[in-house]
PDB file as gemmi writes it, atoms N, CA and C in Angstrom:
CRYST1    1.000    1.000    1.000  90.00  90.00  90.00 P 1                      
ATOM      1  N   UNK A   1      -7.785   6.160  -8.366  1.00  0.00           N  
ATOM      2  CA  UNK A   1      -7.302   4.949  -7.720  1.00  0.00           C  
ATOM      3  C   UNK A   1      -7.489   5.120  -6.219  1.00  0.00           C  
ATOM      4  N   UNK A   2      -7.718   3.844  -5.745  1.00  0.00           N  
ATOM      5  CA  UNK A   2      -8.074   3.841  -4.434  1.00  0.00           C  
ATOM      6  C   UNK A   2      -6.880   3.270  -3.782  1.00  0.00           C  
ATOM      7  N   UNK A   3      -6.859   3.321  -2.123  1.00  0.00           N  
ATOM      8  CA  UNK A   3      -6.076   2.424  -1.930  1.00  0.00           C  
ATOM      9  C   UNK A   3      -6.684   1.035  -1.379  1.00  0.00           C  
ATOM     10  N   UNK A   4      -7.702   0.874  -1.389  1.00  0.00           N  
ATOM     11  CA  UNK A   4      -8.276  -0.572  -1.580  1.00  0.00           C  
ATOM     12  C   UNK A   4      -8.071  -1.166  -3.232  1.00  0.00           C  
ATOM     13  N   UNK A   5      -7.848  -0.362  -3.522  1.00  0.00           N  
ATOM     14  CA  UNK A   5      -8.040  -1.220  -5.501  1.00  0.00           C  
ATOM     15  C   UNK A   5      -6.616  -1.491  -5.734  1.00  0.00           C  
ATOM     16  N   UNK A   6      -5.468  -0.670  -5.126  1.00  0.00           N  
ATOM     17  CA  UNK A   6      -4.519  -0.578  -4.829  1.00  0.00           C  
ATOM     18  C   UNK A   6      -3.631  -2.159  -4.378  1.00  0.00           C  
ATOM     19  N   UNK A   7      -4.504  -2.047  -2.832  1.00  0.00           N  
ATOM     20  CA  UNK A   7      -4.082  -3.368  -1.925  1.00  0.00           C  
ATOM     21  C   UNK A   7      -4.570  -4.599  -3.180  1.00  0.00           C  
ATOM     22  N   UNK A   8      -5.747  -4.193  -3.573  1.00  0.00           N  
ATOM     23  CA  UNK A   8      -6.481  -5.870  -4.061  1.00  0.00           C  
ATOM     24  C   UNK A   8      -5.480  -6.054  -5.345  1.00  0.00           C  
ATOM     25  N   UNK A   9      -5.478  -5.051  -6.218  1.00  0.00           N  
ATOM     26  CA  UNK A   9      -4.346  -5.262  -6.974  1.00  0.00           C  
ATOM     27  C   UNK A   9      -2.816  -5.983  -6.706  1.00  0.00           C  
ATOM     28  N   UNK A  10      -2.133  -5.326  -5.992  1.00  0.00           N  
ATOM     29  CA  UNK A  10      -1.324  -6.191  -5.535  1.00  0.00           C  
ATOM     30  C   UNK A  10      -1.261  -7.412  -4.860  1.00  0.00           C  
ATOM     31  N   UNK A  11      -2.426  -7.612  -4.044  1.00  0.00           N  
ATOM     32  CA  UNK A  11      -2.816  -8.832  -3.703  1.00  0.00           C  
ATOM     33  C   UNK A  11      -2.653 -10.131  -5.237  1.00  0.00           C  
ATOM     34  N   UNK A  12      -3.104  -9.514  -6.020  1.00  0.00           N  
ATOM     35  CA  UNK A  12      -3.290 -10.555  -7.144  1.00  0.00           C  
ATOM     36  C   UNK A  12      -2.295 -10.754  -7.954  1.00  0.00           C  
ATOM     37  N   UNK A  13      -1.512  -9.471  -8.210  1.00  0.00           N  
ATOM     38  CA  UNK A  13      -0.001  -9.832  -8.482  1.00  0.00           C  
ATOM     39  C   UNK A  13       0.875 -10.920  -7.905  1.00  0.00           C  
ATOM     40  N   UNK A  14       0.320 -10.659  -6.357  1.00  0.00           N  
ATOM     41  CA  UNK A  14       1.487 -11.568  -5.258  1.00  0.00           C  
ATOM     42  C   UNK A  14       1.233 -12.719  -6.174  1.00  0.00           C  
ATOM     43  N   UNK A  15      -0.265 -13.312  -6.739  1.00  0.00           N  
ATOM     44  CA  UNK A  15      -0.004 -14.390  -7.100  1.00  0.00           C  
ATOM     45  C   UNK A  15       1.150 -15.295  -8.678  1.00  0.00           C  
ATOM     46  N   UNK A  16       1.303 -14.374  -9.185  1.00  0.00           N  
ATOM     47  CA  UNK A  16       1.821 -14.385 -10.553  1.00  0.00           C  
ATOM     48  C   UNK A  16       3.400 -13.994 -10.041  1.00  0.00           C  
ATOM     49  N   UNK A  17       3.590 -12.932  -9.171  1.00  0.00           N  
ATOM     50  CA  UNK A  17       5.355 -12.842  -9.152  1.00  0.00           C  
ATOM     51  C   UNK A  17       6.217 -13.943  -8.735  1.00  0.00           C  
ATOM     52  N   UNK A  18       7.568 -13.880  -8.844  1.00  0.00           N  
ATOM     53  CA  UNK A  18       8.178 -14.486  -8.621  1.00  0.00           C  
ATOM     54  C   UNK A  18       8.696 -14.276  -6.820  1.00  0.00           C  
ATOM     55  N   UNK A  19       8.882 -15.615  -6.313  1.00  0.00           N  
ATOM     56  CA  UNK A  19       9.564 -15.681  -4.863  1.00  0.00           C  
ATOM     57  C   UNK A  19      10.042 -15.003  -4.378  1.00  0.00           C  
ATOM     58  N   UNK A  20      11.055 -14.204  -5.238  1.00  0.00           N  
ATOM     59  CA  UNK A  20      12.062 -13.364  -4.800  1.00  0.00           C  
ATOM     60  C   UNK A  20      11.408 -11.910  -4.460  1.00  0.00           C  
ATOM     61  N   UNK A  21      10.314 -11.510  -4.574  1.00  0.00           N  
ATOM     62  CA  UNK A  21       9.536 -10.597  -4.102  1.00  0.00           C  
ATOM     63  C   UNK A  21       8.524 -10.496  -3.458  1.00  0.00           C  
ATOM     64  N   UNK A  22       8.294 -11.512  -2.673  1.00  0.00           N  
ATOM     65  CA  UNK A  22       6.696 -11.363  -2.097  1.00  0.00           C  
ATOM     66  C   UNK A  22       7.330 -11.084  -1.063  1.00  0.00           C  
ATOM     67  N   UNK A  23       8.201 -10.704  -0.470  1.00  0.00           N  
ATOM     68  CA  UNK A  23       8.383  -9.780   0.776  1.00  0.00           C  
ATOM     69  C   UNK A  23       8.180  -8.009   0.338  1.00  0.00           C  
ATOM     70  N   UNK A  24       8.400  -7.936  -0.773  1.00  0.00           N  
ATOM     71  CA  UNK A  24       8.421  -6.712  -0.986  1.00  0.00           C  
ATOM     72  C   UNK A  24       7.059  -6.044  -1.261  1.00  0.00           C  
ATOM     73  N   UNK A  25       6.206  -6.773  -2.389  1.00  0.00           N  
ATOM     74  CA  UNK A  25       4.518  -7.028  -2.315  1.00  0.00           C  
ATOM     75  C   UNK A  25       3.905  -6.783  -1.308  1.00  0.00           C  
ATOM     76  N   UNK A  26       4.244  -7.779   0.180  1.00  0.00           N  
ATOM     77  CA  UNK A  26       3.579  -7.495   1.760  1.00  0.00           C  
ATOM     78  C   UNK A  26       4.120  -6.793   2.183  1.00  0.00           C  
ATOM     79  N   UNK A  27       4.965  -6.400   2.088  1.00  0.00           N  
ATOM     80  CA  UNK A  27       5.471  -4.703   2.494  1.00  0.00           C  
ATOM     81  C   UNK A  27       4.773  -3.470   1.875  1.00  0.00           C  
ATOM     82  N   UNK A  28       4.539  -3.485   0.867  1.00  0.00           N  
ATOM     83  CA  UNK A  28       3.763  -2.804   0.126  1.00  0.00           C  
ATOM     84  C   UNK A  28       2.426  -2.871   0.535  1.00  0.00           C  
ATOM     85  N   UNK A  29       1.418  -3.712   0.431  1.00  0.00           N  
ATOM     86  CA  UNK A  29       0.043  -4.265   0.969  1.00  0.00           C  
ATOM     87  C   UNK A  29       0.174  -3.660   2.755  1.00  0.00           C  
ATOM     88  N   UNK A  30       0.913  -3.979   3.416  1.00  0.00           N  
ATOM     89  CA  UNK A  30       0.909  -3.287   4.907  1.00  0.00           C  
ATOM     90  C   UNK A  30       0.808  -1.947   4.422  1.00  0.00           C  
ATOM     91  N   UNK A  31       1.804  -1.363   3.628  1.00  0.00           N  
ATOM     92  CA  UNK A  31       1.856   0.560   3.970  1.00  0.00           C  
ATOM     93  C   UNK A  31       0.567   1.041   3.659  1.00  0.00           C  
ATOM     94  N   UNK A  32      -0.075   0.345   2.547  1.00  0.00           N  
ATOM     95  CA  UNK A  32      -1.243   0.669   2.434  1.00  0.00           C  
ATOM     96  C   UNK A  32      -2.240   0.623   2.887  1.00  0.00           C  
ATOM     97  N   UNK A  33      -2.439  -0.206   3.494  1.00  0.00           N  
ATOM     98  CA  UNK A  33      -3.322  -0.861   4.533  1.00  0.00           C  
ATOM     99  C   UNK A  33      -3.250  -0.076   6.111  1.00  0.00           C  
ATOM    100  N   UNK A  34      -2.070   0.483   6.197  1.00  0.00           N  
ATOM    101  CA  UNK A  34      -2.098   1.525   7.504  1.00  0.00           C  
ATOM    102  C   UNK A  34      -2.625   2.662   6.953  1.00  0.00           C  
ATOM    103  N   UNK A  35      -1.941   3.155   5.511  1.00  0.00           N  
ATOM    104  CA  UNK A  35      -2.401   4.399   5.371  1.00  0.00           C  
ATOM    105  C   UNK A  35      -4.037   4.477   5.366  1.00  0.00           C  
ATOM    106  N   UNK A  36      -4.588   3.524   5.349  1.00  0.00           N  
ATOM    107  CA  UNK A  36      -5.867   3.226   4.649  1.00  0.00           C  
ATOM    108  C   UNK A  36      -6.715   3.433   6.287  1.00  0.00           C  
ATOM    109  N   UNK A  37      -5.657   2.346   7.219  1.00  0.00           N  
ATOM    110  CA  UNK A  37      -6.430   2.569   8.372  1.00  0.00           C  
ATOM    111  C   UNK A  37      -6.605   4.024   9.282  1.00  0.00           C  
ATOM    112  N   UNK A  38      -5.017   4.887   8.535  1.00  0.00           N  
ATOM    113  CA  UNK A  38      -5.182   6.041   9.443  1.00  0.00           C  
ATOM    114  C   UNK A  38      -5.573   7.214   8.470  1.00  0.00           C  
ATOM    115  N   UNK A  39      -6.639   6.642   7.584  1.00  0.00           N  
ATOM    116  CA  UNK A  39      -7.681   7.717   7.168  1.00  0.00           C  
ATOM    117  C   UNK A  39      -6.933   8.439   5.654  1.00  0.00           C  
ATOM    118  N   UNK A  40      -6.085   7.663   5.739  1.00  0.00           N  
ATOM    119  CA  UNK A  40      -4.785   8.677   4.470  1.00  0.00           C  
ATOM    120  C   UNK A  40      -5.680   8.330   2.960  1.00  0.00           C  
ATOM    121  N   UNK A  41      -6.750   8.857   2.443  1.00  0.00           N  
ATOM    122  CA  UNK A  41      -7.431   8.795   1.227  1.00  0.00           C  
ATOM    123  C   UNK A  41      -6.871   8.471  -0.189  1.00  0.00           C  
ATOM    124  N   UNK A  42      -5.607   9.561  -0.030  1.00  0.00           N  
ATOM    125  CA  UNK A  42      -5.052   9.890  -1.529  1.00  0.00           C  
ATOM    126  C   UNK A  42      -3.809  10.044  -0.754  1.00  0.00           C  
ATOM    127  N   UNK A  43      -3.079   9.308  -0.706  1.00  0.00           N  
ATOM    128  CA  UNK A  43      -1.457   9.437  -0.323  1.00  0.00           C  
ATOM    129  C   UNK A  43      -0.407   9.583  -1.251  1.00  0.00           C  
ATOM    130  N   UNK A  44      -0.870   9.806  -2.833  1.00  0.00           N  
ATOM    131  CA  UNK A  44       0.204  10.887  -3.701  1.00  0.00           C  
ATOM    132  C   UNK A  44      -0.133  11.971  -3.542  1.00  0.00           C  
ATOM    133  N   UNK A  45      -1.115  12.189  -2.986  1.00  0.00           N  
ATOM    134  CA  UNK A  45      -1.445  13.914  -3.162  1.00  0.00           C  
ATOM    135  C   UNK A  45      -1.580  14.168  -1.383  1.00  0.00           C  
ATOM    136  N   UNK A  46      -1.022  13.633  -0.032  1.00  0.00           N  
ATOM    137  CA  UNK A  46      -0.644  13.977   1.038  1.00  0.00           C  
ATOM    138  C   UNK A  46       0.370  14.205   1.305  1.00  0.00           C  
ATOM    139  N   UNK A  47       0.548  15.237   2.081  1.00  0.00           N  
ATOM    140  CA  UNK A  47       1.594  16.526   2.470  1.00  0.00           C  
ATOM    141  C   UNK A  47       1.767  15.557   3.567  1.00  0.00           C  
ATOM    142  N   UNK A  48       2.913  14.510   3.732  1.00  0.00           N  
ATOM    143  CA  UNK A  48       3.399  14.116   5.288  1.00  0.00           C  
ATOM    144  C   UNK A  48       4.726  14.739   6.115  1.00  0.00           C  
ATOM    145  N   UNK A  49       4.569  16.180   5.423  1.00  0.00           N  
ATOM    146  CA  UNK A  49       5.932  17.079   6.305  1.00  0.00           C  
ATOM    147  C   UNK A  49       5.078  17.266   7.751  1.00  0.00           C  
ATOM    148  N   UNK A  50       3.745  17.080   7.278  1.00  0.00           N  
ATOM    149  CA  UNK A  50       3.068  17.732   8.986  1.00  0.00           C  
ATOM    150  C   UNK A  50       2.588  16.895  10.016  1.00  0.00           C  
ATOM    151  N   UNK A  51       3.154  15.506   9.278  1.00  0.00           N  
ATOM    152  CA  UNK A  51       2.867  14.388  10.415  1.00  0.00           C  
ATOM    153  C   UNK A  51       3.953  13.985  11.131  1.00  0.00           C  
ATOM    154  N   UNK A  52       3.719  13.607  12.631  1.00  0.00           N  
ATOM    155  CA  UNK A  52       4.328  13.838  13.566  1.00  0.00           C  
ATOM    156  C   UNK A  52       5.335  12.291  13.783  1.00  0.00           C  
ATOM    157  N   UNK A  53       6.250  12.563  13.866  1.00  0.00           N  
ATOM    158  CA  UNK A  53       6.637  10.714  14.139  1.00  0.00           C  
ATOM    159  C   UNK A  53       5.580  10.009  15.475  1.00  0.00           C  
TER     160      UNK A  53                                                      
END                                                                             
């Protein structure tokens, strides 16, 4: 799994869930989408004890 297949996935969910969660969906779609931008490949299998705030 990627985290593009990831984002697009949930992207398509957003469309089928209910109201009461599409804040939680684009919350989700952002984390990924940073991790994605700051290079994070496989973020179940990244060690983030060594990243810095």
């Amino acid at each position: 799994m990627t985290n593009e297949k990831a984002i697009e996935a949930l992207k398509q969910i957003k469309t089928y869930t209910a109201a009461t969660l599409l804040d939680e969906i684009d919350y989700a779609v952002k984390v990924l989408e940073k991790l994605k931008k700051d290079g994070v490949k496989d973020p179940l299998n990244t060690d983030f004890t060594k990243v810095a705030n």
